[in-house]
Structure formats: structure tokens, C-alpha cells
C-alpha positions in Angstrom: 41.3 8.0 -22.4 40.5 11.7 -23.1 37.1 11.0 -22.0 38.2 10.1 -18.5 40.2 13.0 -17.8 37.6 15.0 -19.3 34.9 14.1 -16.5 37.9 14.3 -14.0 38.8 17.8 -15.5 34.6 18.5 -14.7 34.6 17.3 -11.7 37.1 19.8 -9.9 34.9 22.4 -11.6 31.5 21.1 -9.7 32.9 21.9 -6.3 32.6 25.3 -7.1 29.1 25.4 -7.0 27.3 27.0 -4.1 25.3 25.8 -1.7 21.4 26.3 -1.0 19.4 25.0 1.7 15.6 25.4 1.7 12.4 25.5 -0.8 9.8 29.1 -1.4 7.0 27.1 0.7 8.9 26.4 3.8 10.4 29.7 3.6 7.1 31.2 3.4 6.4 33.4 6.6 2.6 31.8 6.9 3.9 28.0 7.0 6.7 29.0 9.3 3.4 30.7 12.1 1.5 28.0 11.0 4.4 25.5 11.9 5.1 26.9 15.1 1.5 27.2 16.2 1.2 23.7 15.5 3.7 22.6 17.7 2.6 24.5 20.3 -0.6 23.6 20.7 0.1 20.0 20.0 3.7 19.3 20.7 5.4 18.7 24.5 8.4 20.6 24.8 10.3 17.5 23.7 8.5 16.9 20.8 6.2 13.9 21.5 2.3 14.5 21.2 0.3 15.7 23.6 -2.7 13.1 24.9 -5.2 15.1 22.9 -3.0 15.1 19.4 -2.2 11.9 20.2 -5.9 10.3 19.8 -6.3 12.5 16.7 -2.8 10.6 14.5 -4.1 8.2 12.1 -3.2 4.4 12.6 -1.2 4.0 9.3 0.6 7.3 10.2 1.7 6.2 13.8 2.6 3.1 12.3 5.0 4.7 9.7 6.2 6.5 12.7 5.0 10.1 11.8 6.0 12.2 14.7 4.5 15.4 16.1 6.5 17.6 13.9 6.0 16.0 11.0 2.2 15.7 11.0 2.5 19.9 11.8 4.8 19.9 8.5 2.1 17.9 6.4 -1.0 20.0 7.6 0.9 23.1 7.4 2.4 22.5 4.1 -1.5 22.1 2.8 -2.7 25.0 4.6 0.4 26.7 2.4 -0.6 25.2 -0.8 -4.6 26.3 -0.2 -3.5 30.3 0.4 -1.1 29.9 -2.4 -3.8 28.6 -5.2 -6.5 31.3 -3.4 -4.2 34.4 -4.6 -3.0 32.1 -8.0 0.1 31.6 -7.0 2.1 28.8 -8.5 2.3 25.4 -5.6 5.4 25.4 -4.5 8.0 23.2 -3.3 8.8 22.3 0.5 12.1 21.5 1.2 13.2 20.8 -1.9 10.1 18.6 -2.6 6.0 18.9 -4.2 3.3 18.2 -1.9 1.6 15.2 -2.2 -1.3 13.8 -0.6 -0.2 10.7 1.8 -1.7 7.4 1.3 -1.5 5.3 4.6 0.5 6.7 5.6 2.6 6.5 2.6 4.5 10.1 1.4 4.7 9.9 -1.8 2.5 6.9 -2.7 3.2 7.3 -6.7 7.5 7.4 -6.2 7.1 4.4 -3.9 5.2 2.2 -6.4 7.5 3.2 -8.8 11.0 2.8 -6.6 9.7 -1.0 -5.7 8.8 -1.5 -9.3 12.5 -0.7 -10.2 14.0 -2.8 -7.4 11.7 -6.0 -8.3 13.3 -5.6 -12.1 16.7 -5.3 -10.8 15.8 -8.7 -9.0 15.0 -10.3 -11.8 17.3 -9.7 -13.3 20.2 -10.5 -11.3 18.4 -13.8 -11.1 19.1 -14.2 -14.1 22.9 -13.1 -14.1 23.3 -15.4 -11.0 21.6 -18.8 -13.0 23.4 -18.6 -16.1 27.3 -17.5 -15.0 29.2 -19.2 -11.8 31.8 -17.6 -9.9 34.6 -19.3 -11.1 34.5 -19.1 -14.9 32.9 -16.3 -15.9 35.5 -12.9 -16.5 34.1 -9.5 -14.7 31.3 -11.5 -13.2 32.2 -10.5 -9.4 32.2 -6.7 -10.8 29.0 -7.3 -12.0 27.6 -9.1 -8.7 28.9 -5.6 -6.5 26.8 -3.4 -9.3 23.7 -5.1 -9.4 23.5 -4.8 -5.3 24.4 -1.2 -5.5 21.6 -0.6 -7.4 19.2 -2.8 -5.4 20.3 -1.5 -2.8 19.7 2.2 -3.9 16.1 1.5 -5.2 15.3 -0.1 -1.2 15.9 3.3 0.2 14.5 5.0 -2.9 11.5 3.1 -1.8 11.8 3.7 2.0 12.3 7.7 2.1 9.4 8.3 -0.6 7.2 6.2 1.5 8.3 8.0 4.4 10.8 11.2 4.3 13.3 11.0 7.6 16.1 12.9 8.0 18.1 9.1 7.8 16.2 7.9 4.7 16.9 11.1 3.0 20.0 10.6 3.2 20.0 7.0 2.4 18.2 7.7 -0.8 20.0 10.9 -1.9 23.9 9.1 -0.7 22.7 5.2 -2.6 21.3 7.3 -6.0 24.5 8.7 -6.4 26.4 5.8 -5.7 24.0 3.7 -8.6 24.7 6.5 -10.8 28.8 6.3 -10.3 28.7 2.8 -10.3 27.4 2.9 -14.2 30.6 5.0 -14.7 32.8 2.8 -12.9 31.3 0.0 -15.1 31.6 1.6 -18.2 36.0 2.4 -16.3 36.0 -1.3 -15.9 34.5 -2.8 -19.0 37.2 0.3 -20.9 40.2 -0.9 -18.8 39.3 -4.9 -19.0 42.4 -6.1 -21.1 44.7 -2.7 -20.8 44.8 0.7 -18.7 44.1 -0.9 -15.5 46.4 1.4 -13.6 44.7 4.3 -15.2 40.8 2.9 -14.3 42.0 2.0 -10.6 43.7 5.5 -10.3 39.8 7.3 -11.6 38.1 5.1 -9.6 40.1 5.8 -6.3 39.2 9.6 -6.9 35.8 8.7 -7.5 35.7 6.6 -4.4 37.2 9.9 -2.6 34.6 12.4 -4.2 31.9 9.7 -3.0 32.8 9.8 0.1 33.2 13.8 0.5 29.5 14.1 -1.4 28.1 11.7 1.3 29.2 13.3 4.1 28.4 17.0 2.3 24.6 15.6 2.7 24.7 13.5 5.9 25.1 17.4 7.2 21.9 18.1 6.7 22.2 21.4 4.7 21.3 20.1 1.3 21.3 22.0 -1.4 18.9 19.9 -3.6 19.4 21.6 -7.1 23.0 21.2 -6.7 22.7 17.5 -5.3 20.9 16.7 -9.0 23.8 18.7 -10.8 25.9 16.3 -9.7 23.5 13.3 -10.3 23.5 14.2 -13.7 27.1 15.0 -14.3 28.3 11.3 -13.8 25.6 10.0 -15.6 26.4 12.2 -18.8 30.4 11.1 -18.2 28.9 7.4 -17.7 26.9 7.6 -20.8 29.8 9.2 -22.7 32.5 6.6 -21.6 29.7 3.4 -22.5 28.7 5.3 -26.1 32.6 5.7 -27.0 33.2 2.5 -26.1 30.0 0.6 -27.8 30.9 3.2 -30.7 34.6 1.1 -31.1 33.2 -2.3 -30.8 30.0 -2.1 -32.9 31.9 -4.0 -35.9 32.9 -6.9 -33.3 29.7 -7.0 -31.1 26.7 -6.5 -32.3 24.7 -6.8 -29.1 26.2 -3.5 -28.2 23.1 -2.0 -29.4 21.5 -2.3 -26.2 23.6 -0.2 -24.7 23.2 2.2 -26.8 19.7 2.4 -26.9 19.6 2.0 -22.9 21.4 5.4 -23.0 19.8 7.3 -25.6 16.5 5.7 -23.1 17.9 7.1 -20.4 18.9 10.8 -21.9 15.4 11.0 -23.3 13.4 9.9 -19.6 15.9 12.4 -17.5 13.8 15.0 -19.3 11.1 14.0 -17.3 12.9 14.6 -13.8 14.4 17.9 -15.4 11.1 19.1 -16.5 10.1 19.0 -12.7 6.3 20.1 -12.6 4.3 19.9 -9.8 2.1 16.9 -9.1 -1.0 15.7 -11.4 -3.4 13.1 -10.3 -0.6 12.0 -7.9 2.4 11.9 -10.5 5.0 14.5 -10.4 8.0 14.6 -12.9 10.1 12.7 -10.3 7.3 9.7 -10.4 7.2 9.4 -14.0 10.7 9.3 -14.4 10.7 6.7 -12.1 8.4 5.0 -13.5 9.9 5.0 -16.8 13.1 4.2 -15.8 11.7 0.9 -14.7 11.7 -0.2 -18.5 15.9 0.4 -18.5 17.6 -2.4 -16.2 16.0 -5.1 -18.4 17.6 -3.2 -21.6 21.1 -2.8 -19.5 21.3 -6.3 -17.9 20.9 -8.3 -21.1 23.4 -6.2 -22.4 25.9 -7.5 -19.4 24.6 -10.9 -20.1 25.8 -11.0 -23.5 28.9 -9.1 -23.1 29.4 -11.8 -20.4 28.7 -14.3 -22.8 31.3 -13.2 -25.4 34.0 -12.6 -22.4 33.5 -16.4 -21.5 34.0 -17.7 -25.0 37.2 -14.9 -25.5 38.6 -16.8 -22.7 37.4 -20.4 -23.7 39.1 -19.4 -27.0 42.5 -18.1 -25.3 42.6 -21.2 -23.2 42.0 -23.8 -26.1 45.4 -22.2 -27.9 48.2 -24.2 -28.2 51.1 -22.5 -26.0 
């Protein structure tokens, strides 16, 4: 179980990492006038339109509920990008994100697409999971029931906050993408710890539970610190990864189908490059978009892995049951 303590031992060195709050085009001096002129001119006092802003709002932004703020943020944020490629600057980021250009009303039009695209696969593919194994025969399956809605559930907000960036789906999307990405390593704890070293697995989980919990309410404060935030994305997943590789690594002789596992893994490694490569928007794609995008060809590789090693727990017990006592 060195691997376990390992990521434990890891995880008490992340919370030393510092805290940052805001992006170089936010804390650019001309979107900050520009921002505050804005809202001025076209803001009440408590922040609703004025008549005359009002008629000007687009239907498919007052329908996505952009308020007065927020459509000074957009317009600002372009103004920003325009006087930063006039003197060749590089674009920068705003509040931890690129700029994109809205499509009705839609933020980020490309990570949206992409986010649903993810969540109709997970679908699927629980679908599937739900047809072939019942409730009552099937080792692990009520495990697996509680994973695949985390992750549906994460990929809903994924798609709500890039189709529309709120201070609630923010944190939605930020708080559910970590808990997708800890409930791989609690998979891989569970699948480890199966047949012996439960105590153990219930002992890591509980602290992960406890971390989860602190990490949420960290980023329900608002003050997000965004680089950190993926630090600690990425530090469960390689812990995750590391736990499920170890583990296929030991039962490759046994179970062949393993193989999907590993090459989910290696999948997934290769495609974080994308998010880590972080570039600024093209045609509509950032990094974040095409990672999503791509990751929308993993579930089906990591779901008929869980349908097979459900397959071979079923018959493991069919087997134990058919012994003579």
C-alpha cells in the first residue's frame, strides 16, 4: 500500500501552496476605468440596467440571465483584448479564463459542446452498466452506480458554467471536477481493497472525504486561486492513475481486459497535455476545449473496463458459491 501513503504523504505537502486571486487582463488598469465607466453609465446603483441599457441586451443574453455587470465585463474584456493586440501584446486571461466570443448567449460555446458531449457518453454508458448487472448479484456494482453519477453529474455543471460563468456555476463546475477526479482514486482504493485492506481504503477515503470538503469550501470563498485549483486537479489524478496502473500491472497475467485501463490512462496523461499547454483561443478552441473534447473518447474506454471487471467479479462469486462447504 506504499502508493496510498505516498499520495497521502503529498497531499499534506499541497496545502502549502499559496494562494492567488485574479488574471493580468482584469488587473489591467484600462479594463478596471473601462469597467467602472460601464457601470456607471449603464448600471442603477443596485446593479440592474438602466431603461436605455436595457433595450440595448440581446434576447439570448437576457435569457441566459446576463446581468448589467457582466455584459460591462464582456465588452470591457474586448475593449482590453483590442488595445492589447494594437501594442502586440500577448491576449490575456480574465479571471483566470481566455476570452471568447459568446454565441447566444452561450460563454464559451466550444467547452459547452464539448462538456455535453462528455455527459451524453457517460449516459450511455451507464445505460449500459444498468441493463446488463442488477442490484442484487453483481459485487461493487452500487460503488459503481455512485461513480458514474458523480461524473454525470460533474459534466452538467461543466456544461452549465461554460455556457454561462456565475459566481454559483463556478463553483459547481470547479467543486464537481474535483470530486470526478477523486472519485477515479477512490475507485481505483475500492477495486485495491475489494477482498483485503478494507480498514486501510475506508481510513484514505475518510481523509479524502475531509480534504473534499475543506477544497470546496476553500473555493465557495470566492478567492480562487485557479493555477493552484488545477495543481490539485492534477495531483489526484496522477495518484489515481498510479494506484489503477499498479494494480492492472499485478493482475495482467489473470485479466487480460485490464488493458483498457491501461490505455484509458496512458489516454488520459497524453490529452492533459492539452489543458497544460493552455494557449489562448483559435477559431473558438482553447486548450481547455480540446481537452475536453478529447476526453470525450475516455469514458467509453473506462466503462467497458468496469463492465468486464464486473463480469469476472460475478463469475469469482458464482464460482465461490458453487463450492462444496
Amino acid at each position: 500500500m506504499f502508493e496510498i501513503k505516498y499520495c497521502v504523504l503529498l497531499l499534506s505537502l499541497s496545502l502549502l501552496v499559496p494562494y492567488i486571486s485574479t488574471s493580468d487582463g482584469d488587473k489591467s488598469p484600462f479594463y478596471q476605468k473601462c469597467l467602472q465607466k460601464c457601470k456607471n453609465f449603464n448600471c442603477t446603483l443596485d446593479g440592474e440596467f438602466t431603461a436605455e441599457a436595457a433595450k440595448q441586451q440581446e434576447l439570448s443574453a437576457w435569457l441566459l440571465v446576463w446581468k448589467c455587470e457582466d455584459e460591462c465585463r464582456y465588452h470591457c474584456m474586448w475593449r482590453t483584448v483590442q488595445g492589447y493586440i494594437e501594442r502586440g501584446y500577448n491576449i490575456p486571461k480574465f479571471h483566470g479564463k481566455w476570452p471568447f466570443r459568446r454565441i447566444l448567449g452561450v460563454q464559451e460555446p466550444a467547452s459547452a459542446f464539448a462538456s455535453v458531449l462528455n455527459l451524453w457518453i457517460h449516459m450511455k454508458m451507464y445505460k449500459r452498466i444498468i441493463t446488463e448487472f442488477p442490484l442484487d448479484d453483481t459485487p461493487m456494482i452500487m460503488f459503481w452506480h455512485w461513480f458514474a453519477w458523480v461524473c454525470m453529474n460533474a459534466w452538467l455543471w461543466s456544461a452549465a458554467f461554460h455556457a454561462r460563468d456565475t459566481f454559483f456555476t463556478e463553483f459547481m463546475d470547479y467543486a464537481c471536477a474535483l470530486s470526478m477526479v477523486m472519485a477515479l482514486l477512490i475507485a481505483a482504493i475500492a477495486r485495491i481493497t475489494y477482498l483485503r485492506g478494507r480498514v486501510l481504503g475506508a481510513g484514505v477515503v475518510v481523509l479524502l472525504a475531509l480534504y473534499y470538503a475543506a477544497h470546496a469550501r476553500y473555493l465557495y470563498s470566492g478567492r480562487i486561486d485557479y493555477d493552484y485549483n488545477m495543481k490539485v486537479n492534477i495531483f489526484f489524478g496522477a495518484c489515481g492513475s498510479a494506484l489503477w496502473l499498479w494494480w492492472a500491472a499485478r493482475r495482467w497475467a489473470a485479466a487480460r481486459y485490464v488493458w483498457r485501463l491501461g490505455a484509458f490512462t496512458a489516454l488520459s496523461a497524453l490529452f492533459l497535455a492539452m489543458e497544460l499547454w493552455d494557449f489562448a483561443p483559435r477559431l473558438g478552441w482553447d486548450a481547455h476545449a480540446l481537452w475536453h473534447l478529447a476526453t470525450a473518447a475516455l469514458p467509453g474506454l473506462f466503462y467497458r473496463f468496469v463492465i468486464d471487471d464486473l463480469r469476472h467479479l460475478r463469475q469469482s462469486r458464482a464460482k465461490m458459491d458453487l463450492k462444496l462447504p
